[in-house]
PDB file of N, CA, C and O in Angstrom:
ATOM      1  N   UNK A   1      -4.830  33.589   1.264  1.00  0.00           N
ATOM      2  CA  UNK A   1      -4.030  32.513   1.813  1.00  0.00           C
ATOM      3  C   UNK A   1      -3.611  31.579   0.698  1.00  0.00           C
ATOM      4  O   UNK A   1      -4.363  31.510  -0.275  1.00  0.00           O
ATOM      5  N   UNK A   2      -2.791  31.041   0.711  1.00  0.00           N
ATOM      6  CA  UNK A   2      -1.703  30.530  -0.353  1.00  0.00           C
ATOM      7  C   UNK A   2      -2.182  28.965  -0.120  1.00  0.00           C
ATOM      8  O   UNK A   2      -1.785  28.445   0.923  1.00  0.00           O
ATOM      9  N   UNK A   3      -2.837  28.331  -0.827  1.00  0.00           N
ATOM     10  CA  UNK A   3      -3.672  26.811  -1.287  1.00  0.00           C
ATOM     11  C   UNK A   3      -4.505  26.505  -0.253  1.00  0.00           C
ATOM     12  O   UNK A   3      -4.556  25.347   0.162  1.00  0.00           O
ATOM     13  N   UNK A   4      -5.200  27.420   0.248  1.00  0.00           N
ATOM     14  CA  UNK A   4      -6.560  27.657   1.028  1.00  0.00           C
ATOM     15  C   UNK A   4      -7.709  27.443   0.039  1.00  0.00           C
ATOM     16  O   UNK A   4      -7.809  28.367  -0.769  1.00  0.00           O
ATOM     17  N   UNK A   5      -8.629  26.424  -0.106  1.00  0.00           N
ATOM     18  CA  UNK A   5     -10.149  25.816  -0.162  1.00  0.00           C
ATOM     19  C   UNK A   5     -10.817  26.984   0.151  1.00  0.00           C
ATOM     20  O   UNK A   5     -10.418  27.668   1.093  1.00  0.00           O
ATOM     21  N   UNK A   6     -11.955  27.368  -0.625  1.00  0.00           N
ATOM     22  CA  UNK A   6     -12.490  28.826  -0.685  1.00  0.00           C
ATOM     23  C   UNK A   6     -14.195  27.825  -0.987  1.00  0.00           C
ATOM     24  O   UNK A   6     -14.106  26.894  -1.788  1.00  0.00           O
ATOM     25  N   UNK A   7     -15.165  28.004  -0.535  1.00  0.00           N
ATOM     26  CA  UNK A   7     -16.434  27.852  -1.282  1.00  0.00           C
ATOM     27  C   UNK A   7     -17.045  29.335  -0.943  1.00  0.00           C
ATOM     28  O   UNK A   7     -16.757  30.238  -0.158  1.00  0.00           O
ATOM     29  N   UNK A   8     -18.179  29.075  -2.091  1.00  0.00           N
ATOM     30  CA  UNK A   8     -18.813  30.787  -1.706  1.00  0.00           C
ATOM     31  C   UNK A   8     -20.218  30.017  -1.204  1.00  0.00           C
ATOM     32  O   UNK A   8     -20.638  28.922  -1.578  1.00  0.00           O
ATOM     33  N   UNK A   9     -20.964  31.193   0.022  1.00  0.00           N
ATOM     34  CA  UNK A   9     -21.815  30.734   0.574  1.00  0.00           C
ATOM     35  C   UNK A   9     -22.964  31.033  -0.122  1.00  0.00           C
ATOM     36  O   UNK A   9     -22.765  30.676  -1.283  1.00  0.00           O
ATOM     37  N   UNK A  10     -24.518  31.699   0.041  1.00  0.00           N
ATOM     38  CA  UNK A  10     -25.358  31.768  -0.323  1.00  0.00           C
ATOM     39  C   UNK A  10     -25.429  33.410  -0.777  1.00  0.00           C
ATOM     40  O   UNK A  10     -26.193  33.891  -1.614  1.00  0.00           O
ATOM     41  N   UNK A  11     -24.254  34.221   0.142  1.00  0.00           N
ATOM     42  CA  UNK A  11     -24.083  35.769   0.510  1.00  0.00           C
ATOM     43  C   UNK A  11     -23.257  36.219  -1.094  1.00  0.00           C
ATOM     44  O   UNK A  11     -23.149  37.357  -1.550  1.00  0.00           O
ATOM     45  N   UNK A  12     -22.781  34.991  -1.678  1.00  0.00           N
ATOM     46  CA  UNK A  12     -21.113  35.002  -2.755  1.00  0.00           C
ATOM     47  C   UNK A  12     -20.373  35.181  -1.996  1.00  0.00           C
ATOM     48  O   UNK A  12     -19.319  34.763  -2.475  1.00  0.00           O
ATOM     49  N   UNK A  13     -20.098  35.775  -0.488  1.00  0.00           N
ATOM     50  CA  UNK A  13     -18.929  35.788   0.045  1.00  0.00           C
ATOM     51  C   UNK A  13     -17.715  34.284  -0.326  1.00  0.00           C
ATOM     52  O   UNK A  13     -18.138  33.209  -0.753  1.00  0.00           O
ATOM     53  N   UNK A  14     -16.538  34.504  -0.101  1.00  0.00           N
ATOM     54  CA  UNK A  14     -15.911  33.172   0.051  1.00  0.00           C
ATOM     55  C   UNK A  14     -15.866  33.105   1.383  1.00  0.00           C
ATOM     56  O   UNK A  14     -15.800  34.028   2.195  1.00  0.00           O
ATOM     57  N   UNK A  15     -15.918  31.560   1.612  1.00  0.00           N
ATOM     58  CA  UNK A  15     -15.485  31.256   3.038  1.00  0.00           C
ATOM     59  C   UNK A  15     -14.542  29.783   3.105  1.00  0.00           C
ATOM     60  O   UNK A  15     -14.966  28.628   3.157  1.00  0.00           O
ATOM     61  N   UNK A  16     -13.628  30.099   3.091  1.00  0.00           N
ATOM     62  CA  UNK A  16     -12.327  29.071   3.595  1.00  0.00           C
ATOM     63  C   UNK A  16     -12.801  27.896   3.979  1.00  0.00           C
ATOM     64  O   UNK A  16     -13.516  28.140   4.951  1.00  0.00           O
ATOM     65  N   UNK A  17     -12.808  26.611   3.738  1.00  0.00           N
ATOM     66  CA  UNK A  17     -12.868  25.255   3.648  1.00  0.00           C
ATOM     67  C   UNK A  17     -12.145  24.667   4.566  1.00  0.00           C
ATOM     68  O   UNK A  17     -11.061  24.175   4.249  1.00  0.00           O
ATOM     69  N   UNK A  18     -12.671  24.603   6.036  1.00  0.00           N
ATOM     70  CA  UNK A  18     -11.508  23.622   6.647  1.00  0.00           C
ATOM     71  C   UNK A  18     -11.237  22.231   6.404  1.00  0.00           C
ATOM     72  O   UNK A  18     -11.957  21.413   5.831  1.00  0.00           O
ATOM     73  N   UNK A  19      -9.908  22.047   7.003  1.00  0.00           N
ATOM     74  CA  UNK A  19      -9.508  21.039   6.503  1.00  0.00           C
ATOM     75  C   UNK A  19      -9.799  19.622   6.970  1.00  0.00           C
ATOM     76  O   UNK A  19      -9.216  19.246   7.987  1.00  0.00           O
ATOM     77  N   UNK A  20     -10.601  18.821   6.373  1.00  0.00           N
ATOM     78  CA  UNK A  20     -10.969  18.016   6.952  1.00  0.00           C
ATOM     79  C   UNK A  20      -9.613  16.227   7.009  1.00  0.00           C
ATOM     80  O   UNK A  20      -8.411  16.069   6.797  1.00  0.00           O
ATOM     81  N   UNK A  21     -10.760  15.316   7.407  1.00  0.00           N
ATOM     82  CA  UNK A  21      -9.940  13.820   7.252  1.00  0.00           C
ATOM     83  C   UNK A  21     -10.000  13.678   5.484  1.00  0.00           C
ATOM     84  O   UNK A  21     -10.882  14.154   4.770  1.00  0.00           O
ATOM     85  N   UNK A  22      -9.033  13.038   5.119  1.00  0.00           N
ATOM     86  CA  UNK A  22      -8.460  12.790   3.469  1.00  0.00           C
ATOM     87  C   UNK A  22      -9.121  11.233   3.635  1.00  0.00           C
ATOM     88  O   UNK A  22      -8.706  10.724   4.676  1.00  0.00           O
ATOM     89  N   UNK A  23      -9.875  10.506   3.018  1.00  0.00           N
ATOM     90  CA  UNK A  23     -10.030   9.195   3.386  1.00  0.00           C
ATOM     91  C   UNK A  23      -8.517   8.338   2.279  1.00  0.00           C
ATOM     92  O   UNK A  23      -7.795   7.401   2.621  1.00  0.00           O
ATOM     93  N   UNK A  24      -8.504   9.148   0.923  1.00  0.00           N
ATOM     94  CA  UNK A  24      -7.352   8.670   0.286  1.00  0.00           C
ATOM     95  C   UNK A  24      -6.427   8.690   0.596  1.00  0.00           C
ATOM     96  O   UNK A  24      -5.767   7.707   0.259  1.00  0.00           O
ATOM     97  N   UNK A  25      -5.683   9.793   1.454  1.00  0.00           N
ATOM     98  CA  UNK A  25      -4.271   9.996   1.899  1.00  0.00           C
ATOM     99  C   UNK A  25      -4.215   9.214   3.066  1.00  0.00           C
ATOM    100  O   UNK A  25      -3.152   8.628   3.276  1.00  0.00           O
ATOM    101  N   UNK A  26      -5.143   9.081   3.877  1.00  0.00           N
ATOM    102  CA  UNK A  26      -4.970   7.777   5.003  1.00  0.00           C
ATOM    103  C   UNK A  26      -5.322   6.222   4.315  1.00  0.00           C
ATOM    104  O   UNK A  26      -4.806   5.226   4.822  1.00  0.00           O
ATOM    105  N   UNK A  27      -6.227   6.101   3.141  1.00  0.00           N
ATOM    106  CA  UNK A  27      -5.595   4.925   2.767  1.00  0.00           C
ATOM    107  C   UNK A  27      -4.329   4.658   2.376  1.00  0.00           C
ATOM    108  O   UNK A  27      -3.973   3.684   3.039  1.00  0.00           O
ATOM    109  N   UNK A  28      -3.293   5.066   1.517  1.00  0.00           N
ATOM    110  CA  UNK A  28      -2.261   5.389   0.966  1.00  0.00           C
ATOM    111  C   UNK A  28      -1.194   4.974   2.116  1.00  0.00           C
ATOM    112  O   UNK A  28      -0.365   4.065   2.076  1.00  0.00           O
ATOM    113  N   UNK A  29      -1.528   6.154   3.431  1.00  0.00           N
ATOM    114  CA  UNK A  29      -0.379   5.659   4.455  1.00  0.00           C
ATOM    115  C   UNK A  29      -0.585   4.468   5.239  1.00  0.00           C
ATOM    116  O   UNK A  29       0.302   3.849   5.826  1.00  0.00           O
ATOM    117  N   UNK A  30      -2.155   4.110   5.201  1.00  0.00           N
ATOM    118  CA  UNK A  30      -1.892   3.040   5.703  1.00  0.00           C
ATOM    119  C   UNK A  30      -1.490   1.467   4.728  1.00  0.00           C
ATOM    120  O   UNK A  30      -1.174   0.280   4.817  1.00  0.00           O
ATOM    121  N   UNK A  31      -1.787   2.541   3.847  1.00  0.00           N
ATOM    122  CA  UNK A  31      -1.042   0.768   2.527  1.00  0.00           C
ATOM    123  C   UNK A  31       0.412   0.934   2.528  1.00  0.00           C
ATOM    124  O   UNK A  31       1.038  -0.121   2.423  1.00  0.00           O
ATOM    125  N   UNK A  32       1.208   2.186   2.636  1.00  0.00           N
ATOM    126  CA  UNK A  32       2.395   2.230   2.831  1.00  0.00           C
ATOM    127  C   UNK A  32       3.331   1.830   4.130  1.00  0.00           C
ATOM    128  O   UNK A  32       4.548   1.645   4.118  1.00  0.00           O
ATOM    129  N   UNK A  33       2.373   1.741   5.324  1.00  0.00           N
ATOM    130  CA  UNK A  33       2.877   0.875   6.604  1.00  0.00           C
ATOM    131  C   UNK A  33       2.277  -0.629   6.221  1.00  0.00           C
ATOM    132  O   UNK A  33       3.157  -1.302   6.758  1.00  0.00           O
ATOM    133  N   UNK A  34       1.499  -1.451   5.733  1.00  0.00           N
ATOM    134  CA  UNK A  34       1.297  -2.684   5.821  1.00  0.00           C
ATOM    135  C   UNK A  34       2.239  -3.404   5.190  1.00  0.00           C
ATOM    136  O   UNK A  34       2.802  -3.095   4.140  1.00  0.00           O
ATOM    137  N   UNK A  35       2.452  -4.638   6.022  1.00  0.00           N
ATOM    138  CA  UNK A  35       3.765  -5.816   5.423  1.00  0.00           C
ATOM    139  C   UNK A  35       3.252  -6.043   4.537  1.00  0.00           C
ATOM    140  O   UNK A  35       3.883  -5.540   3.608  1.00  0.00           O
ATOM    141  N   UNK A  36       1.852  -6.869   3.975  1.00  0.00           N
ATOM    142  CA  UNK A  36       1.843  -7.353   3.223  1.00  0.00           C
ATOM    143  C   UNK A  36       1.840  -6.658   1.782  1.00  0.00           C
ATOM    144  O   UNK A  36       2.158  -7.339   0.807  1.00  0.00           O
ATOM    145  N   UNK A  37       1.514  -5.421   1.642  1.00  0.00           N
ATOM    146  CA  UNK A  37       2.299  -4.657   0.579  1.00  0.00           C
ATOM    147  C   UNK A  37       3.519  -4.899   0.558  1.00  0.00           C
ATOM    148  O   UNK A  37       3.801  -5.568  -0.436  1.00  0.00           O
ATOM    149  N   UNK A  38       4.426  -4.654   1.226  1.00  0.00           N
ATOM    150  CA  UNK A  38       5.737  -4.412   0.834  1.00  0.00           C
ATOM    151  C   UNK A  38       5.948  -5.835   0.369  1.00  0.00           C
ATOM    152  O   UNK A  38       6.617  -6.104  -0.629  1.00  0.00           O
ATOM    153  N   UNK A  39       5.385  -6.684   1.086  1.00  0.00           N
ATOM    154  CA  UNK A  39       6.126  -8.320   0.615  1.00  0.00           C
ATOM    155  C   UNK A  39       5.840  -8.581  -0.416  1.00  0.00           C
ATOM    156  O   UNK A  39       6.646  -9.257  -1.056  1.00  0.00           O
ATOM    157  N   UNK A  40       4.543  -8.164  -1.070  1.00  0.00           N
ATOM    158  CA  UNK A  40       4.187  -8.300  -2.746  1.00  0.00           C
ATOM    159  C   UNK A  40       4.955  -7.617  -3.523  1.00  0.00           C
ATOM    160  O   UNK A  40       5.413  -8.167  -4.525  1.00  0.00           O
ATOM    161  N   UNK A  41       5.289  -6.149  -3.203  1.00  0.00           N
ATOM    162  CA  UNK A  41       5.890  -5.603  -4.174  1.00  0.00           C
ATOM    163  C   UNK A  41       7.505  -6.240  -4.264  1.00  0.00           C
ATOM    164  O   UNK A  41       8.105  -6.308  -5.337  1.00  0.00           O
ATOM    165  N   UNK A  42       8.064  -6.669  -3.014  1.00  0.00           N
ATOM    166  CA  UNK A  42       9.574  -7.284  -3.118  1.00  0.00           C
ATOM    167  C   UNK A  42       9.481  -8.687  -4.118  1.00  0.00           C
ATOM    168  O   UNK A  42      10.486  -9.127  -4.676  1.00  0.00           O
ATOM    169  N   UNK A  43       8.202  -9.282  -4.250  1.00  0.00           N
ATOM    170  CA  UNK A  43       7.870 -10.264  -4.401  1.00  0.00           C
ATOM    171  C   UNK A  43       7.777 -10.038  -6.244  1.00  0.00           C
ATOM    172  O   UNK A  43       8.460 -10.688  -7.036  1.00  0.00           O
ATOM    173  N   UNK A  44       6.878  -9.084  -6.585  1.00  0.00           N
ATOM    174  CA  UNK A  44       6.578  -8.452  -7.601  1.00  0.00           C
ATOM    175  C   UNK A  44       8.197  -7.981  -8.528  1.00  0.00           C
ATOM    176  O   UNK A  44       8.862  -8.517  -9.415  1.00  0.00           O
ATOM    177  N   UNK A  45       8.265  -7.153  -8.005  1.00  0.00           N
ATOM    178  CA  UNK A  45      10.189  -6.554  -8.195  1.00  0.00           C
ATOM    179  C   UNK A  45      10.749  -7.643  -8.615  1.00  0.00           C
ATOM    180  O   UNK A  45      10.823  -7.779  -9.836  1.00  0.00           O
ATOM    181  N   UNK A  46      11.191  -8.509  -7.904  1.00  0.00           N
ATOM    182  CA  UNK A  46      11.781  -9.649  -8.059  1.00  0.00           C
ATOM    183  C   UNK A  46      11.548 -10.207  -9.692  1.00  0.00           C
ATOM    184  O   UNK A  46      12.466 -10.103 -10.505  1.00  0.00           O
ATOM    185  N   UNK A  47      10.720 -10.581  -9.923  1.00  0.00           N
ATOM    186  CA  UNK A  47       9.686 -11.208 -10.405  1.00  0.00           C
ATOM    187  C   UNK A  47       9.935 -10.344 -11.985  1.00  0.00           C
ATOM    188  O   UNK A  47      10.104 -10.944 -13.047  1.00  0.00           O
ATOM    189  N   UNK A  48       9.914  -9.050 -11.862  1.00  0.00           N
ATOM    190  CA  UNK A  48      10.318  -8.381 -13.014  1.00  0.00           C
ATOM    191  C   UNK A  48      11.596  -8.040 -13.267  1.00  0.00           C
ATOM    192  O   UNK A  48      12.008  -7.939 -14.423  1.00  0.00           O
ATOM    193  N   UNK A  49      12.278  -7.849 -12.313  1.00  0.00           N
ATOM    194  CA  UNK A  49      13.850  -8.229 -12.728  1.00  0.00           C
ATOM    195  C   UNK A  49      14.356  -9.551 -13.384  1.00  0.00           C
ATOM    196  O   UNK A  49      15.186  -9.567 -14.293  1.00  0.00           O
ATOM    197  N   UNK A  50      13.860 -10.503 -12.914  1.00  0.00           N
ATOM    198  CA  UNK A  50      14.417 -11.402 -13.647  1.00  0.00           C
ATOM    199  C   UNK A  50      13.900 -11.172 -14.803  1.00  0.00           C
ATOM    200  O   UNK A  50      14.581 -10.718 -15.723  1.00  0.00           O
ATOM    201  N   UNK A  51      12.873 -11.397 -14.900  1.00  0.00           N
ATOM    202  CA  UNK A  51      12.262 -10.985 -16.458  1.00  0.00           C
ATOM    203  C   UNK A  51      12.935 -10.473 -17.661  1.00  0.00           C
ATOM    204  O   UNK A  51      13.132 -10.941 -18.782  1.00  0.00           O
ATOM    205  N   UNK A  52      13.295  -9.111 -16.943  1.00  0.00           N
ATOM    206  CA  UNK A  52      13.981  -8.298 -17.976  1.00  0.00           C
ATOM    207  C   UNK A  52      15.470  -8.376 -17.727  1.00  0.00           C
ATOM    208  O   UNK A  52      16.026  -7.767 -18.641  1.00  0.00           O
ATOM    209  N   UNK A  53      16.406  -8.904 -16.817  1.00  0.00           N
ATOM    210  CA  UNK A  53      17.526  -8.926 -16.447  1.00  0.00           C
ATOM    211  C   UNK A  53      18.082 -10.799 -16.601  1.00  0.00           C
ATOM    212  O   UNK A  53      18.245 -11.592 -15.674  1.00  0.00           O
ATOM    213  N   UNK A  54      18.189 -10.944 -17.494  1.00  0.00           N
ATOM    214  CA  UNK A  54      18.270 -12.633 -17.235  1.00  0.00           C
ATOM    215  C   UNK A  54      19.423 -13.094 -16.216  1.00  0.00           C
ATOM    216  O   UNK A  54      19.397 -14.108 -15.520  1.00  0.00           O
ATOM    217  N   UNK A  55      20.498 -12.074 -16.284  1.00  0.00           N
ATOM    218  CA  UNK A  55      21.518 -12.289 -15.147  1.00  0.00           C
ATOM    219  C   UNK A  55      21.669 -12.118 -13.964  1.00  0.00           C
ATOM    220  O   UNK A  55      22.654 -11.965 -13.242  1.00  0.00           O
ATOM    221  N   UNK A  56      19.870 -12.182 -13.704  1.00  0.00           N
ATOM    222  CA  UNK A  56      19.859 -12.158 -12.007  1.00  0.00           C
ATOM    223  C   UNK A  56      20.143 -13.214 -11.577  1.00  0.00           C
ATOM    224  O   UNK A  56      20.011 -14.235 -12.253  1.00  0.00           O
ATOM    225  N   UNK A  57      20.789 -13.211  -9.839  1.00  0.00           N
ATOM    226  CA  UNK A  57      21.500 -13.995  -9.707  1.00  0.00           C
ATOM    227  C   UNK A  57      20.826 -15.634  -9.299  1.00  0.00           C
ATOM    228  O   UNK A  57      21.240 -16.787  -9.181  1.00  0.00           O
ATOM    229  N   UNK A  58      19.492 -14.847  -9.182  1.00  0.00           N
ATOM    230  CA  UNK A  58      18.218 -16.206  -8.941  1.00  0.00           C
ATOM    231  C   UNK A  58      18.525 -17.014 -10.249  1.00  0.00           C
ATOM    232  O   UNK A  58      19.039 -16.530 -11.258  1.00  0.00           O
ATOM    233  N   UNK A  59      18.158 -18.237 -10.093  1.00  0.00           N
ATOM    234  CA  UNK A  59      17.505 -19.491 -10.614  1.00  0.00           C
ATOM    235  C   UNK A  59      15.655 -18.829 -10.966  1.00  0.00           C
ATOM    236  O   UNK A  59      15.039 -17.980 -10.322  1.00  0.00           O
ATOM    237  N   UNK A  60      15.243 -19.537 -12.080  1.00  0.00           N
ATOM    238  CA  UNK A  60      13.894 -19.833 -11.597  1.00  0.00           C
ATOM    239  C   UNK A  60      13.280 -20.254 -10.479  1.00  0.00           C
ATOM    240  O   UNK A  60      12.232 -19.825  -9.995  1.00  0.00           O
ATOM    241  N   UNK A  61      14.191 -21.375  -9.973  1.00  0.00           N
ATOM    242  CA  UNK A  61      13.101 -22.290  -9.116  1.00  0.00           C
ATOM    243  C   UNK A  61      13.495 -21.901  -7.426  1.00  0.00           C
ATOM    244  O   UNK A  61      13.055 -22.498  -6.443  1.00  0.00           O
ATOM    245  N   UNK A  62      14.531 -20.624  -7.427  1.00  0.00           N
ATOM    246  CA  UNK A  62      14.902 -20.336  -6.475  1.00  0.00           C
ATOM    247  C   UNK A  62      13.711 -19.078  -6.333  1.00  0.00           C
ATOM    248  O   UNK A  62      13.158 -18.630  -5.329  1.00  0.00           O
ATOM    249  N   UNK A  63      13.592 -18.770  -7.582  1.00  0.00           N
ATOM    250  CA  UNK A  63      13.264 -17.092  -7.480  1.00  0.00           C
ATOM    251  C   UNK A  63      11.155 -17.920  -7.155  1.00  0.00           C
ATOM    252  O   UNK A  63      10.197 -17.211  -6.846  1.00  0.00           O
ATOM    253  N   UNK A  64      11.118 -18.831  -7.282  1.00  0.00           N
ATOM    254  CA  UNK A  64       9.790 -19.348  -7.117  1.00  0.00           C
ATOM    255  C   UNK A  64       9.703 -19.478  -5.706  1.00  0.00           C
ATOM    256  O   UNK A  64       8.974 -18.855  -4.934  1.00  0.00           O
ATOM    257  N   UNK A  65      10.470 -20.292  -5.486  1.00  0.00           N
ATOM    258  CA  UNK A  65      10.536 -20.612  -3.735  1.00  0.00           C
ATOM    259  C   UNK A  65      10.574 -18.971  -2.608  1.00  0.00           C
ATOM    260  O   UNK A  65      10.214 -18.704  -1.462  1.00  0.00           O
ATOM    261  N   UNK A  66      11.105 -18.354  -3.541  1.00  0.00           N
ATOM    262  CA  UNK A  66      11.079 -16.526  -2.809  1.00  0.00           C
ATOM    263  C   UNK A  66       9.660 -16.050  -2.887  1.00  0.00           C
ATOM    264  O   UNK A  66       9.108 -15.342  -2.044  1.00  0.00           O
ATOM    265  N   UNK A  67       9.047 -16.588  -4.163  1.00  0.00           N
ATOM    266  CA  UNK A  67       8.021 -15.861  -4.074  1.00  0.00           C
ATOM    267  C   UNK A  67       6.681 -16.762  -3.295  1.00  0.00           C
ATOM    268  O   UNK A  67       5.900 -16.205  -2.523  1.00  0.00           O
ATOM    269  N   UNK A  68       6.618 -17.810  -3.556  1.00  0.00           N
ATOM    270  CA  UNK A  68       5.827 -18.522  -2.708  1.00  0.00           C
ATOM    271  C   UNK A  68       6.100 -18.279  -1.095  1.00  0.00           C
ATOM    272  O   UNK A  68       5.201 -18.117  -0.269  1.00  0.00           O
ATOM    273  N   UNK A  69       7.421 -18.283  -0.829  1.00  0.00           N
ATOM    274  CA  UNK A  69       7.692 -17.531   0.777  1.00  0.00           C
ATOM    275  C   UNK A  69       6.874 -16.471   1.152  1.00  0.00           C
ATOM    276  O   UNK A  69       6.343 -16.355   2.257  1.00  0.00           O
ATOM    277  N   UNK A  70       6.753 -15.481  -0.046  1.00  0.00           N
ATOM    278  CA  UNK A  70       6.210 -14.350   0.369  1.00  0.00           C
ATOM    279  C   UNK A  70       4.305 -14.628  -0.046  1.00  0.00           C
ATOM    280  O   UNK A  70       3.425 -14.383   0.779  1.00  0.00           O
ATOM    281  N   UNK A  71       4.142 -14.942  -0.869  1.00  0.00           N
ATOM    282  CA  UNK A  71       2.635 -15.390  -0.321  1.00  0.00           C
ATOM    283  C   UNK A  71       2.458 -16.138   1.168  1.00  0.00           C
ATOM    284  O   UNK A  71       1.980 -15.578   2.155  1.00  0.00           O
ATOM    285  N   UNK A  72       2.819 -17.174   1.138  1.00  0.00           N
ATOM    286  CA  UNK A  72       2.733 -17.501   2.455  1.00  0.00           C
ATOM    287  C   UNK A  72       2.830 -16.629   3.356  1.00  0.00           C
ATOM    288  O   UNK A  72       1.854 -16.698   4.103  1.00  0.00           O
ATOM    289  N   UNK A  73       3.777 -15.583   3.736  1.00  0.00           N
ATOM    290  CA  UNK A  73       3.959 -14.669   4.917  1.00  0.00           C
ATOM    291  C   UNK A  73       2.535 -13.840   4.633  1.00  0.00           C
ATOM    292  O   UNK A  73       1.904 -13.486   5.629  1.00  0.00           O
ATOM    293  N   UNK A  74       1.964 -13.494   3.205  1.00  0.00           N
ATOM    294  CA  UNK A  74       1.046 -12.668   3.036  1.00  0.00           C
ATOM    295  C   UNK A  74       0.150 -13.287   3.938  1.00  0.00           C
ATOM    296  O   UNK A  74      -0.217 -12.912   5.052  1.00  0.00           O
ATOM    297  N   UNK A  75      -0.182 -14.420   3.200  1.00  0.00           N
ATOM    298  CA  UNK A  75      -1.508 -15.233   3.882  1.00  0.00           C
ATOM    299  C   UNK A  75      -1.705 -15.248   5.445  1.00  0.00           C
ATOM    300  O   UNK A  75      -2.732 -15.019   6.083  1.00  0.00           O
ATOM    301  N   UNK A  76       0.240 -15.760   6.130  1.00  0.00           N
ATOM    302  CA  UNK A  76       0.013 -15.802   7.614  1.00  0.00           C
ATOM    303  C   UNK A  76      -0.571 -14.123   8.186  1.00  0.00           C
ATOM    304  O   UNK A  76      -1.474 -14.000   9.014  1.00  0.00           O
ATOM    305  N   UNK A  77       0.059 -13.112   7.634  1.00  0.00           N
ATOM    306  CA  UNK A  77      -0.191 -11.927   8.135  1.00  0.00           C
ATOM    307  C   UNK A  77      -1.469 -11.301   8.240  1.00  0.00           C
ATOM    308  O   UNK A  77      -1.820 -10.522   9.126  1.00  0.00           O
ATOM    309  N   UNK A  78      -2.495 -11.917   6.745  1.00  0.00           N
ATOM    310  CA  UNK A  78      -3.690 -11.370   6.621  1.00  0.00           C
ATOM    311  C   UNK A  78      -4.346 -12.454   7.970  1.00  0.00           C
ATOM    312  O   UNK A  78      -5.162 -12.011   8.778  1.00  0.00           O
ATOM    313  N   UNK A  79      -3.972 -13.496   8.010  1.00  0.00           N
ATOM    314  CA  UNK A  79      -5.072 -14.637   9.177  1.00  0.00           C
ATOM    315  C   UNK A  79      -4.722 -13.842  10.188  1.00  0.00           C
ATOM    316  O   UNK A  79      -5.558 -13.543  11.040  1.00  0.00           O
ATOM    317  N   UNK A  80      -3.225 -13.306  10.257  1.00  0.00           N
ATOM    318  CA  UNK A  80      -2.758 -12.477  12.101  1.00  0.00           C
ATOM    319  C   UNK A  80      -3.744 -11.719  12.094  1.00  0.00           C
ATOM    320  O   UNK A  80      -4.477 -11.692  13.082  1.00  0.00           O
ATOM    321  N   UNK A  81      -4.048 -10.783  10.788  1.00  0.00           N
ATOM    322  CA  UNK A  81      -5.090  -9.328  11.177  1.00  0.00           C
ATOM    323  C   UNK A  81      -6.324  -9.794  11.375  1.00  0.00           C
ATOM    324  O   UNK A  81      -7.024  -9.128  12.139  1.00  0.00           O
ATOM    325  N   UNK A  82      -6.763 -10.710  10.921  1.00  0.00           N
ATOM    326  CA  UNK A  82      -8.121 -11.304  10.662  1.00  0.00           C
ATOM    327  C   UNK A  82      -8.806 -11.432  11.922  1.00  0.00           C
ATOM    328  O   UNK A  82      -9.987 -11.304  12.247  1.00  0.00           O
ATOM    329  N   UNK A  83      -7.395 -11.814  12.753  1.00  0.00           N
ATOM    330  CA  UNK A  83      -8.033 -13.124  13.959  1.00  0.00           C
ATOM    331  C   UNK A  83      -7.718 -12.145  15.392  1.00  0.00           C
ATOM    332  O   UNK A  83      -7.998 -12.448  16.552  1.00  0.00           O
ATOM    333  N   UNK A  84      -6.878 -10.566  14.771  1.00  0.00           N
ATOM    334  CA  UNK A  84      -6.975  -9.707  15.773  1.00  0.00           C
ATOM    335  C   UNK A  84      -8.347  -8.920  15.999  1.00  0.00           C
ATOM    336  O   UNK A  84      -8.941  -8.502  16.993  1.00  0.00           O
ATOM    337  N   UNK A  85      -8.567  -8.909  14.679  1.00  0.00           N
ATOM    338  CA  UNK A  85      -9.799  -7.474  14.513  1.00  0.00           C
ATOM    339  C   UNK A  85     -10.905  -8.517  15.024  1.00  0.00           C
ATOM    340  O   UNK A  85     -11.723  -8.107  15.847  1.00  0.00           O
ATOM    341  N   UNK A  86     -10.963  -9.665  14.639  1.00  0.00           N
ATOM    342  CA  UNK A  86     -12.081 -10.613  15.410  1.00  0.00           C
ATOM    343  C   UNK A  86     -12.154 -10.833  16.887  1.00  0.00           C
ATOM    344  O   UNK A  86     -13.198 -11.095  17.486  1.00  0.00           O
ATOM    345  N   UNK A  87     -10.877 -10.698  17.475  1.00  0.00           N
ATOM    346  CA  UNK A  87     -11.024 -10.501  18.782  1.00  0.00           C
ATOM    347  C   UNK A  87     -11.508  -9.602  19.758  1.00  0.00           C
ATOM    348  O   UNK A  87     -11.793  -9.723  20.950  1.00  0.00           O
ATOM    349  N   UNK A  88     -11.535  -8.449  18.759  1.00  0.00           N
ATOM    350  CA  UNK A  88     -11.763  -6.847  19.197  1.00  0.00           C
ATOM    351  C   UNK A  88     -13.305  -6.856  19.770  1.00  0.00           C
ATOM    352  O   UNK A  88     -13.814  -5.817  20.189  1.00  0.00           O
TER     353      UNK A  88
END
């Protein structure tokens, strides 16, 4: 079988590895559905464009006020999860 998990038992036979839960690949998707990732990295992005692009169309003190927006939304979002999973 074509990228089939093989261990050998005690016999040397091989025996095929089912496939179990990935704990990494479900962290991953679940960091790839959470807002507050994405708002850091837009936040982040930002943040290095200007850097290296001086002709972005931000200001400093505009491109500050964007990013403090987005902490804040971080912060409100982590208290939303906080105060759901506490309810549970």
């Amino acid at each position: 079988m074509k990228g089939a998990r093989f261990m050998l038992e005690q016999t040397g036979q091989p025996e095929e590895i089912p496939p179990g839960p990935n704990p990494g690949l479900d962290k991953l998707k679940a960091l790839l559905k959470s807002r507050k990732f994405w708002a850091a990295l837009v936040a982040v992005v930002m943040i290095f464009v200007k850097a290296y692009a001086p002709n972005f169309p931000l200001s400093e003190e505009q491109l500050l006020g964007v990013t403090v927006a987005m902490v804040g939304y971080i912060l409100g979002v982590a208290v939303e999860d906080g105060l759901t999973a506490r309810a549970r």
